[in-house]
C-alpha positions as CSV (number, residue, x, y, z in Angstrom):
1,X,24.6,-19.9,3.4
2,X,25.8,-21.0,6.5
3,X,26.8,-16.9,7.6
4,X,24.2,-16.5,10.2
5,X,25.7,-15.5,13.6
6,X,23.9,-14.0,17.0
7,X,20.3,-15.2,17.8
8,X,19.5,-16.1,14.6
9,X,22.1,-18.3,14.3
10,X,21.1,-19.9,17.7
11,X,17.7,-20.1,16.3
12,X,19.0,-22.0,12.7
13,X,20.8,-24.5,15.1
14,X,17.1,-25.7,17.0
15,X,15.5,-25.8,13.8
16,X,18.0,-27.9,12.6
17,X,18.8,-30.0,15.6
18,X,15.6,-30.3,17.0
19,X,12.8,-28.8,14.7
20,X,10.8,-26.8,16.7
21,X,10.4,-23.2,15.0
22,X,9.5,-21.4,18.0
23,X,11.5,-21.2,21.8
24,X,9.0,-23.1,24.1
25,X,8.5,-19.7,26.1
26,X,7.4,-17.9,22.6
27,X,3.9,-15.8,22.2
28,X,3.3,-16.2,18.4
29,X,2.0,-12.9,17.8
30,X,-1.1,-13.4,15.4
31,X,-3.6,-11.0,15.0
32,X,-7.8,-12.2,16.4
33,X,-8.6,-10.5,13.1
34,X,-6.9,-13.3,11.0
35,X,-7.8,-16.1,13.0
36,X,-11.2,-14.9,13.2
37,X,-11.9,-14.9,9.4
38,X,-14.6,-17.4,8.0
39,X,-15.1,-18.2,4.8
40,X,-18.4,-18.1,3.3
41,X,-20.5,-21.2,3.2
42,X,-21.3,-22.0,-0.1
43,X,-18.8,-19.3,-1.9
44,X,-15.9,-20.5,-3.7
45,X,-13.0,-18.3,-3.0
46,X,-11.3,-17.0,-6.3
47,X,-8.2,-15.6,-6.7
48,X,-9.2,-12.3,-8.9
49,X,-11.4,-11.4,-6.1
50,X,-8.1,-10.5,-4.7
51,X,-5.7,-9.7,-8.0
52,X,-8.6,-7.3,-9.6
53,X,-8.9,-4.3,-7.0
54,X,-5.1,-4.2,-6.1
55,X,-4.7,-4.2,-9.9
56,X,-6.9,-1.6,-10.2
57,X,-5.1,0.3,-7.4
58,X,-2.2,-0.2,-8.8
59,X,-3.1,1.3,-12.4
60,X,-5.0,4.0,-11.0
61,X,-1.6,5.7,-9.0
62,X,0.2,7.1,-12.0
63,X,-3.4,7.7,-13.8
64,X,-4.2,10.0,-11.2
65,X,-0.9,11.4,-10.5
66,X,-0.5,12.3,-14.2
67,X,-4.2,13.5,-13.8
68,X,-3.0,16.1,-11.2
69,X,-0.4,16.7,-12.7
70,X,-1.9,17.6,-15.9
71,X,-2.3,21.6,-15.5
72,X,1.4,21.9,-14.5
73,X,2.6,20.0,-17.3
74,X,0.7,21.6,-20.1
75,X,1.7,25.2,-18.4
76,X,6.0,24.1,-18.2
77,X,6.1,21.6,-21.1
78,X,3.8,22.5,-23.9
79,X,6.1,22.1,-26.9
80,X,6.5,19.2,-24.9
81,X,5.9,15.4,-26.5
82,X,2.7,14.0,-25.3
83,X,4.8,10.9,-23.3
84,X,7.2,13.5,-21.9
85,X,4.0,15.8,-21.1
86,X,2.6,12.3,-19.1
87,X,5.9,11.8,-17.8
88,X,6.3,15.4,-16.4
89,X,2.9,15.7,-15.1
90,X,3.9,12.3,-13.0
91,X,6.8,13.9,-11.2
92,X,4.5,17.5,-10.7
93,X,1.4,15.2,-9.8
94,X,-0.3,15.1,-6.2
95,X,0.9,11.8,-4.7
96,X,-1.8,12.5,-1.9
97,X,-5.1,12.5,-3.8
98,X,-3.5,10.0,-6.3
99,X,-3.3,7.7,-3.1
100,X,-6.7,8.3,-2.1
101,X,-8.7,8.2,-5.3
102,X,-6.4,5.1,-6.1
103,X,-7.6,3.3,-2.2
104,X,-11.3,4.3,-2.6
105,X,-11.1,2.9,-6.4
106,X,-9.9,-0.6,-5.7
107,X,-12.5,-1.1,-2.6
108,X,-15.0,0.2,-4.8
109,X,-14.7,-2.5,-7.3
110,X,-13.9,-4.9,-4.6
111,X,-17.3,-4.2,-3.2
112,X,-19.2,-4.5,-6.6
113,X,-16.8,-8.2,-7.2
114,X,-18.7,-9.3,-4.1
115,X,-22.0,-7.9,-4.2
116,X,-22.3,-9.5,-7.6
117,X,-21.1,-12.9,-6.6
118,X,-23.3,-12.5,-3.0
119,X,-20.2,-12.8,-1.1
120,X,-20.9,-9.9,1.3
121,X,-23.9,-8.0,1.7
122,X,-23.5,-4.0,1.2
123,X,-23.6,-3.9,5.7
124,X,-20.7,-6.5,6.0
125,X,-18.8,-4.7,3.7
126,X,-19.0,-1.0,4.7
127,X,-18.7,-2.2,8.7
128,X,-15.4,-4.3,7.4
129,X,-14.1,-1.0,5.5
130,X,-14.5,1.4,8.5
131,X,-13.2,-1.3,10.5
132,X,-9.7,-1.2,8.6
133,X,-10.0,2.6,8.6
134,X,-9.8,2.8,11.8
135,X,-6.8,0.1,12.7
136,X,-4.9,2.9,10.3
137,X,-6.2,6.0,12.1
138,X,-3.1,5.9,14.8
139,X,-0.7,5.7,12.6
140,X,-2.3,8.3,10.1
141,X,-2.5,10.7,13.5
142,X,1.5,10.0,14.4
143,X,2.0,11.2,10.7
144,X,0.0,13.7,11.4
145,X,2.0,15.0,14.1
146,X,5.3,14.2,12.8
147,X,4.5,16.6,9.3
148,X,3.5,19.2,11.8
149,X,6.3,18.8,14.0
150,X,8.3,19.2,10.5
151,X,6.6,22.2,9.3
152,X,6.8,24.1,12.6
153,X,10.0,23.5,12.4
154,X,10.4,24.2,8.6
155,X,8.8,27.9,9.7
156,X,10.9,28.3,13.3
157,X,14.2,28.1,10.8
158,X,15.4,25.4,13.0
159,X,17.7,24.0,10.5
160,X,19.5,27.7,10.5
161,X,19.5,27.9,13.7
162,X,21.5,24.5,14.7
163,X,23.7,25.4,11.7
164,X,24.4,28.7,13.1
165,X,24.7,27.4,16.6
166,X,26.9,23.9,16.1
167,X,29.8,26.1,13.5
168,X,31.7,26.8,16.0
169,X,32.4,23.2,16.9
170,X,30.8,21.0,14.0
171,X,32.6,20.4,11.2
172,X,30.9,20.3,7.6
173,X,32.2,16.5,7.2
174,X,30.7,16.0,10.5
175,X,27.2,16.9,9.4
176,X,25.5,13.8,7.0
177,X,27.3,11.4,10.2
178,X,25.4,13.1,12.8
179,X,22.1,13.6,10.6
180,X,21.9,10.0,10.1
181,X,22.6,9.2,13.8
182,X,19.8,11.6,15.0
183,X,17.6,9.9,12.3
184,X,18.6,5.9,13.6
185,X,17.5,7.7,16.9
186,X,14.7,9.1,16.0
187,X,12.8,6.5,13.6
188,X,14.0,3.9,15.9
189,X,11.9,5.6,19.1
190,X,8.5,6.7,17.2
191,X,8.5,3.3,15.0
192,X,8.0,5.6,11.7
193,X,10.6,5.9,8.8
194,X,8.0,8.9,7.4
195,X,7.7,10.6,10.1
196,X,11.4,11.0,10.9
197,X,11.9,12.1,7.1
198,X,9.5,14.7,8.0
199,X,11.1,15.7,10.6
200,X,14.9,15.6,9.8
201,X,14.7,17.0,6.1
202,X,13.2,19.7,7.4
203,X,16.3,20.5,10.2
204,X,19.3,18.9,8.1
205,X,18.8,20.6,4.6
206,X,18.7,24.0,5.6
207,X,21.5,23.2,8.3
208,X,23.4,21.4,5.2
209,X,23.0,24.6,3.3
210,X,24.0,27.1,5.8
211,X,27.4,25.2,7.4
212,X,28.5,23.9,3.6
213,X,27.8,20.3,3.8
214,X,27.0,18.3,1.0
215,X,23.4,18.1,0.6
216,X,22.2,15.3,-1.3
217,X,24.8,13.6,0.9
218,X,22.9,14.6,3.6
219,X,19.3,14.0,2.3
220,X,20.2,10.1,1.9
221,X,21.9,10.2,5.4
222,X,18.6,11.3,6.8
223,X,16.6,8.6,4.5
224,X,18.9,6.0,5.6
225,X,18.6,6.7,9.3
226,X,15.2,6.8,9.0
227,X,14.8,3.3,7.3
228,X,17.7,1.9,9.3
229,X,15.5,2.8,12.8
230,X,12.2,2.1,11.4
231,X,13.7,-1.5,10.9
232,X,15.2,-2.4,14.3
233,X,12.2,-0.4,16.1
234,X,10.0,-3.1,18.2
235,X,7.0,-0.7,17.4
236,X,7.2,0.0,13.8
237,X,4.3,-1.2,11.7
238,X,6.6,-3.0,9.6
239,X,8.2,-5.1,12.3
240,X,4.7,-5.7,13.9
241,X,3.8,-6.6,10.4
242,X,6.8,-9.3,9.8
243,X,6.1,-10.6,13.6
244,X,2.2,-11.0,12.2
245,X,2.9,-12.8,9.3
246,X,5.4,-15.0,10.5
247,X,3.0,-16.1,13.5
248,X,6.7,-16.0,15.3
249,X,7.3,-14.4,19.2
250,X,7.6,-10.4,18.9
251,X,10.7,-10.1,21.2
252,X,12.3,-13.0,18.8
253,X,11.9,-11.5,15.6
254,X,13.4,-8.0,16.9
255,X,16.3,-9.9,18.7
256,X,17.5,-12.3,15.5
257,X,17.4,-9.2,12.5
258,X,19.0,-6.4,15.3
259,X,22.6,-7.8,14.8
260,X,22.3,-7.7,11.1
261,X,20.3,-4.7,10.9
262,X,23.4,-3.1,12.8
263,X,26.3,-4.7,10.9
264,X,24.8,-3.0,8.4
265,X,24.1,0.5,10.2
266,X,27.2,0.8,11.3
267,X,28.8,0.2,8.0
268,X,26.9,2.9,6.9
269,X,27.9,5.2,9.8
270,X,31.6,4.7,9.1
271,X,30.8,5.4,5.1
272,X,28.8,8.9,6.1
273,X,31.6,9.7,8.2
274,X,34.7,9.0,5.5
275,X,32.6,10.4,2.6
276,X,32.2,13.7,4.6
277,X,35.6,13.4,5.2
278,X,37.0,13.1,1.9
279,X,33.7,14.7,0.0
C-alpha cells in the first residue's frame, strides 16, 4: 500500500533494497521447544491428526456451555422454543467449565489419534501434556491475581469511592477518557488484556454509575484500553507469541507495530473524549 511510516517503513525499504528480513544485530526469538521437535521415524504426519481434536474443541464450547446452561434456561424460558431454550442456556452457560471440559476433550482424542496410529506412547504423551500445562501456569496465576485484585476491589466499593472522591473535580464526560487511559496503562505494564478487564470493570462501572457517566460507554473504554495495551506491551503473550512465530528480533516487532498501534490509540482517546463531551 505504500502507507507505512516509522520503523516499519525503514524495515519495508531493506527488504526491498537489500533483502535481508532481519537488522544484522537481530536475536530471532524462536522458542527451543519448536526447534527441538522431531518427527517420528517411520510415521507419516497427517493433517487430521491436527484438524480432529481442535475440531472437537471447537464443537464441544457451545455443547457444554448450553449444557451448563441448561437448568437456567428451562427455569427462565420454559414456554420457550427449544432453539431459543439452547440459545438462552448459551448466554446463562458456565464459560469456565465449558473451557475445561472442551481442552481436556480435544487432548483426549488427540491422545487416542496417536496411540492408535503408534505415534506416541501413553508416557510421551502425558509428560508432553503436563509440560504445556505448566508453560500456562504463570499466566493462569497473573489471572489469578488480577480477578482477585478485581473482586477485592468489587467488595472495598472502590468504584464508589473514586466516584465519590474525583466529583468534585471530574467531570462525567471526563470519565470513559480517563477509564480508557488507566486501562492503556494498565494492560500495557502487566502484559494482560484480561486481567486489566478484571480489574477496571470492577472500579469504572460503579464509578460510571455513581458520577452519571455513560456506562456502556465506559465498559468499551475499559475493553479498548485493555486491548490497546495488551498490544503494544513487550510482555504480553500475544506479542511474545507474534515475535515466536515470526522467528523476527523481539525489540523489532514491538518497535515497527508501536507507531500504528498509537495512531490508532490516540484516535480513540480523542473519540472517548468528544463522545463524553457531546454524549
Amino acid at each position: 500500500s505504500k502507507k507505512d511510516f516509522g520503523p516499519m517503513a525503514k524495515s519495508e525499504r531493506r527488504v526491498n533494497e537489500t533483502g535481508k528480513l532481519l537488522n544484522d544485530d537481530a536475536q530471532p526469538m524462536i522458542s527451543d521447544e519448536l526447534t527441538d521437535v522431531q518427527t517420528v521415524e517411520g510415521v507419516t504426519p497427517r493433517a487430521f491428526n491436527m484438524v480432529i481434536p481442535i475440531l472437537i474443541m471447537v464443537i464441544m464450547m457451545p455443547v457444554m456451555l448450553a449444557t451448563t446452561g441448561w437448568e437456567a434456561a428451562l427455569a427462565q424460558k420454559p414456554d420457550a422454543s427449544i432453539v431459543r431454550q439452547v440459545f438462552f442456556a448459551i448466554g446463562q452457560g458456565s464459560g469456565s467449565t465449558a473451557v475445561l471440559i472442551a481442552v481436556l476433550t480435544s487432548i483426549i482424542s488427540a491422545m487416542v489419534l496417536y496411540g492408535l496410529q503408534g505415534i506416541m506412547k501413553m508416557k510421551e504423551m502425558v509428560d508432553l501434556t503436563l509440560k504445556g500445562i505448566s508453560g500456562m501456569m504463570p499466566l493462569a496465576l497473573l489471572m489469578m491475581l488480577a480477578f482477585a485484585i478485581g473482586a477485592v476491589c468489587k467488595e472495598m466499593g472502590t468504584g464508589p469511592y473514586i466516584a465519590d472522591v474525583a466529583k468534585a473535580w471530574l467531570s462525567p464526560s471526563m470519565v470513559p477518557f480517563i477509564v480508557f487511559l488507566v486501562s492503556c496503562f494498565i494492560a500495557f505494564s502487566t502484559g494482560t488484556s484480561w486481567g486489566t478487564f478484571a480489574i477496571m470493570i470492577s472500579i469504572a462501572v460503579p464509578m460510571a454509575r455513581e458520577m452519571g457517566a455513560d456506562v456502556y460507554i465506559t465498559i468499551a473504554a475499559a475493553l479498548g484500553g485493555g486491548v490497546f495495551g495488551d498490544h503494544c506491551s513487550p510482555i504480553s503473550d500475544t506479542t511474545i507469541l507474534s515475535s515466536m512465530a515470526s522467528a523476527t528480533d523481539h525489540i523489532d516487532h514491538v518497535r515497527t507495530q508501536l507507531p500504528y498501534a498509537l495512531t490508532a490509540g490516540a484516535g480513540a482517546a480523542l473519540l472517548y473524549l468528544i463522545i463524553g463531551l457531546i454524549g
